[in-house]
Wavefront OBJ file of the C-alpha trace (Angstrom):
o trace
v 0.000 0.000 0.000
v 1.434 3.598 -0.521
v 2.506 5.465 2.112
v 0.063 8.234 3.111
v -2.847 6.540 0.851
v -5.346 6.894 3.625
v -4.600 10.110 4.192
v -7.884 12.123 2.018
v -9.160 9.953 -0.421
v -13.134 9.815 -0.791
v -14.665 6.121 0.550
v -15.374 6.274 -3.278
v -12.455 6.839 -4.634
v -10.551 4.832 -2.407
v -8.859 0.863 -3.041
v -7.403 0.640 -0.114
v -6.920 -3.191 0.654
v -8.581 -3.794 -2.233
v -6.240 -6.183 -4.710
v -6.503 -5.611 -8.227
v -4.714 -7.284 -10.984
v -3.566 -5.589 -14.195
v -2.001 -7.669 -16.871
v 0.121 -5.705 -19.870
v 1.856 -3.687 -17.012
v 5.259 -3.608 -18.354
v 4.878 -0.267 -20.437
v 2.397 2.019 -22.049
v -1.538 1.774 -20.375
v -0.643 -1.064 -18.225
v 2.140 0.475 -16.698
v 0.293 3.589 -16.268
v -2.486 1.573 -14.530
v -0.601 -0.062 -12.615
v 0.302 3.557 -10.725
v -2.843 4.780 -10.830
v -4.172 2.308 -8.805
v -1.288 2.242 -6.143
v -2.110 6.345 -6.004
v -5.849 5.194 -4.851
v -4.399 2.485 -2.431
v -4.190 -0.933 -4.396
v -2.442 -3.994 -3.224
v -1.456 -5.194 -6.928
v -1.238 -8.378 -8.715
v 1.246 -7.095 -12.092
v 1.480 -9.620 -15.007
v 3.154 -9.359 -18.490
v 5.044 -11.339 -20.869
v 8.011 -8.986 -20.821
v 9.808 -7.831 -18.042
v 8.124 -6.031 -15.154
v 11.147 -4.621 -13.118
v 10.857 -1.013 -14.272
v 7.139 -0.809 -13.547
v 8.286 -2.779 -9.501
v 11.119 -0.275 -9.266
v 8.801 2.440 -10.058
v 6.050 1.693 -7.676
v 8.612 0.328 -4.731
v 10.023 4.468 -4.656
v 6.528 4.972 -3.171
v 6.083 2.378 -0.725
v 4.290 0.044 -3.229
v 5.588 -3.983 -3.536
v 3.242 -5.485 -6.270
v 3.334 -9.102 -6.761
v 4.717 -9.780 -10.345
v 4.159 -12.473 -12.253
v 6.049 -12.522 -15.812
v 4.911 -14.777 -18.641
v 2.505 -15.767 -21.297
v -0.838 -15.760 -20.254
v -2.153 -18.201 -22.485
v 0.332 -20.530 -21.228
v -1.253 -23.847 -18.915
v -2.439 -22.551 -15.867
v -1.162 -18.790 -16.362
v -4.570 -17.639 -15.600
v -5.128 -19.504 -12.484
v -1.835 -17.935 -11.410
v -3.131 -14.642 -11.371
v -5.752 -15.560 -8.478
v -3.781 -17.604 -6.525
v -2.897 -15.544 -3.579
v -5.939 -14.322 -2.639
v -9.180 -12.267 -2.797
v -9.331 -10.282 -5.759
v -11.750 -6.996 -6.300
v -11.026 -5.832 -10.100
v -8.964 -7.169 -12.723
v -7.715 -4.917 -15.910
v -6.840 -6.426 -18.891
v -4.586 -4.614 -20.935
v -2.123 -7.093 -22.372
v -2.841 -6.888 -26.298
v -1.026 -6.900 -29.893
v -0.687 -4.463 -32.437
v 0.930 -5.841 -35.475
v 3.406 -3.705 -36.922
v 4.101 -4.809 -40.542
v 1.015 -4.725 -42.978
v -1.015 -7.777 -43.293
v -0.759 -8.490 -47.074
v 2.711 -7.709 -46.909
v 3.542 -10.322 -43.835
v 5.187 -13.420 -45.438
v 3.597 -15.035 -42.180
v 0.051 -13.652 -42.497
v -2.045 -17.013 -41.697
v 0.243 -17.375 -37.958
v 0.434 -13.477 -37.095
v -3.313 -13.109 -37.400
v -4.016 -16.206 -35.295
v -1.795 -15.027 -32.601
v -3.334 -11.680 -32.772
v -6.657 -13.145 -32.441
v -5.997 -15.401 -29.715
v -4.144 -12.902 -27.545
v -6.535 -10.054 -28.649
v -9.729 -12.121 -28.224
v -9.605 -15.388 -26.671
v -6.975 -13.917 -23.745
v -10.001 -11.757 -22.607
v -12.576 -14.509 -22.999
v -10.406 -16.974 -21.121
v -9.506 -14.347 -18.791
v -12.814 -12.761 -18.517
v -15.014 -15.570 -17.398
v -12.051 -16.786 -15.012
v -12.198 -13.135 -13.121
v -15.942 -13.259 -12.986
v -16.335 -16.385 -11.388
v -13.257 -15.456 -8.982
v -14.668 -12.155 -7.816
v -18.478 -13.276 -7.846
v -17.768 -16.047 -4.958
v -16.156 -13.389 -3.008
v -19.101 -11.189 -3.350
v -18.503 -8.854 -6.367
v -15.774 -6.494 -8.243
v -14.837 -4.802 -11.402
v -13.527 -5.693 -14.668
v -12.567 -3.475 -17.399
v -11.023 -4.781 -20.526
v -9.131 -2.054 -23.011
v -10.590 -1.666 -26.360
v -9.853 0.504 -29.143
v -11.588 3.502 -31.218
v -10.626 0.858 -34.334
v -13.142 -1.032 -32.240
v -15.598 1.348 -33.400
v -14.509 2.573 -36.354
v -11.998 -0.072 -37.802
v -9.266 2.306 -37.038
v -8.245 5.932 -37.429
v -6.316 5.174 -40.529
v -7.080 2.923 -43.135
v -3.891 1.001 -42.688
v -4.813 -0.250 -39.505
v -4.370 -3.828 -39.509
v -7.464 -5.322 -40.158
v -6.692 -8.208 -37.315
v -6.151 -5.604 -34.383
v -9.365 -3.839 -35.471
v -11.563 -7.187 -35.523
v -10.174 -8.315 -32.640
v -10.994 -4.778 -30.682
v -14.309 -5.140 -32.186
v -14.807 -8.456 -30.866
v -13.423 -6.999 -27.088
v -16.336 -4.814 -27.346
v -18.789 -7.235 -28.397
v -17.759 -9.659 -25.467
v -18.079 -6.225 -22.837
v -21.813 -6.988 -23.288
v -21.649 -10.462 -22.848
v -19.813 -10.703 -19.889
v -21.736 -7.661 -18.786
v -25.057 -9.571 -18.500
v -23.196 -12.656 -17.172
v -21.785 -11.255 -14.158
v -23.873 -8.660 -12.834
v -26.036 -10.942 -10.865
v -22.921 -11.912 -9.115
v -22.188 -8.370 -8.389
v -19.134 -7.826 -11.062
v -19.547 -4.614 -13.080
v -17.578 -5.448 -16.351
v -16.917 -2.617 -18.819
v -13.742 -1.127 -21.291
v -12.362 1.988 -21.756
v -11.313 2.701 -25.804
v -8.727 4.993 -26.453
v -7.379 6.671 -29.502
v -4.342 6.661 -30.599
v -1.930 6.913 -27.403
v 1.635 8.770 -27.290
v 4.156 5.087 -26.892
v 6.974 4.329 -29.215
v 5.006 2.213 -31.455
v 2.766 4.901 -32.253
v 5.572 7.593 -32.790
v 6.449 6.173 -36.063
v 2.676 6.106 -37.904
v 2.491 9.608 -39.823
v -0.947 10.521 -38.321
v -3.059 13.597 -40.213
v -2.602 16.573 -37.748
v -6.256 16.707 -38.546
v -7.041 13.863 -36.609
v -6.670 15.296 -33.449
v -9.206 17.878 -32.155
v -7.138 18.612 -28.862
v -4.007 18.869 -31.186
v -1.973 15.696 -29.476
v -2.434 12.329 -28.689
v -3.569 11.296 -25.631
v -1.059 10.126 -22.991
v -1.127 6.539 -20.908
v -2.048 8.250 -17.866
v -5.014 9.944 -19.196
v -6.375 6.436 -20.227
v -5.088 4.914 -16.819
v -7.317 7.166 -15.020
v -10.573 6.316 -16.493
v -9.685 2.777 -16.047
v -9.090 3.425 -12.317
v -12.032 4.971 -11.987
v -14.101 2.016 -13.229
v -12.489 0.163 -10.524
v -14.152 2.099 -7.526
v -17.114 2.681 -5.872
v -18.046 5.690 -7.243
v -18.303 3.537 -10.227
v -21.070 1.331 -8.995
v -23.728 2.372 -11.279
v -21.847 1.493 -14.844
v -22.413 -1.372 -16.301
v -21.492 -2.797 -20.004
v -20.136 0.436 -21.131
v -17.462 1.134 -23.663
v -15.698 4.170 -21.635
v -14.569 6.297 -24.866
v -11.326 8.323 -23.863
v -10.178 9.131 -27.559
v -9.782 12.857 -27.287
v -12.271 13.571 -29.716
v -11.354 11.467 -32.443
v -14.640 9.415 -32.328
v -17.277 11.362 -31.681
v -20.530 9.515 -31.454
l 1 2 3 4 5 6 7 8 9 10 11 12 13 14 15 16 17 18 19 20 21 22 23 24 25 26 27 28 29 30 31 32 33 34 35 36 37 38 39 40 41 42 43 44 45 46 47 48 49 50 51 52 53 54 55 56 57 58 59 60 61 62 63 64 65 66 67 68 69 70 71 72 73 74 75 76 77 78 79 80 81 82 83 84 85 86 87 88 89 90 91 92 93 94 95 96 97 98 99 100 101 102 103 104 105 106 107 108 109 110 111 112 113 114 115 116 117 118 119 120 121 122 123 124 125 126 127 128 129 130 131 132 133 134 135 136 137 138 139 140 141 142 143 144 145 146 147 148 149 150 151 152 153 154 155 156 157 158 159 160 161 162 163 164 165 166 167 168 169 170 171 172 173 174 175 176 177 178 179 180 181 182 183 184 185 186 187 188 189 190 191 192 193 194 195 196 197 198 199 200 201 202 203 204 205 206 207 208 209 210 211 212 213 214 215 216 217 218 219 220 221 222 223 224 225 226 227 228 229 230 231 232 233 234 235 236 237 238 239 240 241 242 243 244 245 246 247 248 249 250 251 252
């Protein structure tokens, strides 16, 4: 827990003692997560398939000692260890692909979109029904997936791989699903979609200056903080929601 948490935070706003697990928290959203929710109070459950020792080393400077648990998720039993020590309230799932190299120009098309798929889409249906029936025997929590203005829109350019913007399309179609599924056992499940996000891999696509109405892109931590928000109380009332956080780039 970080020092001083308890200090002025709202009963709303609060996670104190609450543990929360957030996968893809080496870098970008994850990562940005991943302090968001210590800032509110979070014991933390970090998992990625990269290294997580920046994001520890980050968090321990404030008092904050997250378990960590590196590896593929949709390795045997990688799930399962994300719930093994204990209680959980929320989980966020960030952990996702982009492919960087376009699709009819990949000499390994047919394998790069099945991985894309299968971490994209079946991570977050594996993972998703695993956290609701976690968190509904232990009386309720939160989960919020991440999923993507392509979800809406196919993608703010029209080389956006067409495998990342099915499979954010598909996140949002399975929001719904698990929406209805676990609210009578008092999980809220929702996503927040971003537009395109300030992270290395998105400093080299030449984006139209035009596509941004606030004149940037948005940063990680203005997409963590929606995402921490859906994991309080004072987020009791939302339900099956796509949280858009796209600075204006999908307007709807």
């Amino acid at each position: 827990m970080p020092v001083g948490t308890a200090l002025s935070l709202p009963e709303q706003l609060s996670l104190v003692g609450q543990r929360i697990v957030v996968t893809g928290a080496a870098s970008g959203i994850g990562r940005a997560t991943a302090s968001a929710l210590a800032s509110l109070g979070a014991d933390l459950v970090l998992a990625d398939v990269n290294s997580l020792a920046a994001t520890c080393a980050d968090l321990a400077v404030r008092g904050v000692v997250p378990e960590a648990i590196e590896g593929d998720l949709l390795a045997p039993g990688a799930i399962a260890r994300l719930f093994a020590s204990g209680p959980v309230w929320a989980v966020v799932h960030s952990a996702a692909i982009v492919p960087t190299i376009p699709w009819d120009q990949d000499p390994d098309w047919e394998s790069r979109c099945s991985r894309t798929l299968a971490v994209n889409v079946r991570l977050p249906i594996e993972l998703g029904h695993a956290a609701i029936a976690k968190m509904g025997a232990t009386g309720g929590g939160r989960l919020v997936l991440l999923g993507s203005v392509a979800g809406h829109t196919g993608g703010t350019l029209t080389s956006n791989p067409p495998d990342y913007a099915a499979s954010k399309g598909a996140v949002h179609a399975l929001v719904r699903l698990l929406a209805r599924k676990a609210a009578p056992l008092g999980v809220l499940v929702n996503a927040v979609a971003p537009g395109p996000v300030a992270t290395p891999f998105a400093a080299n696509i030449a984006f139209p200056p035009a596509v941004f109405p606030l004149g940037r892109m948005a940063t990680a931590e203005e997409i963590a903080w929606p995402v921490a928000f859906l994991c309080t109380k004072a987020a009791s009332n939302v339900m099956g929601e796509i949280f858009n956080v796209n600075g204006g780039v999908h307007l709807r």
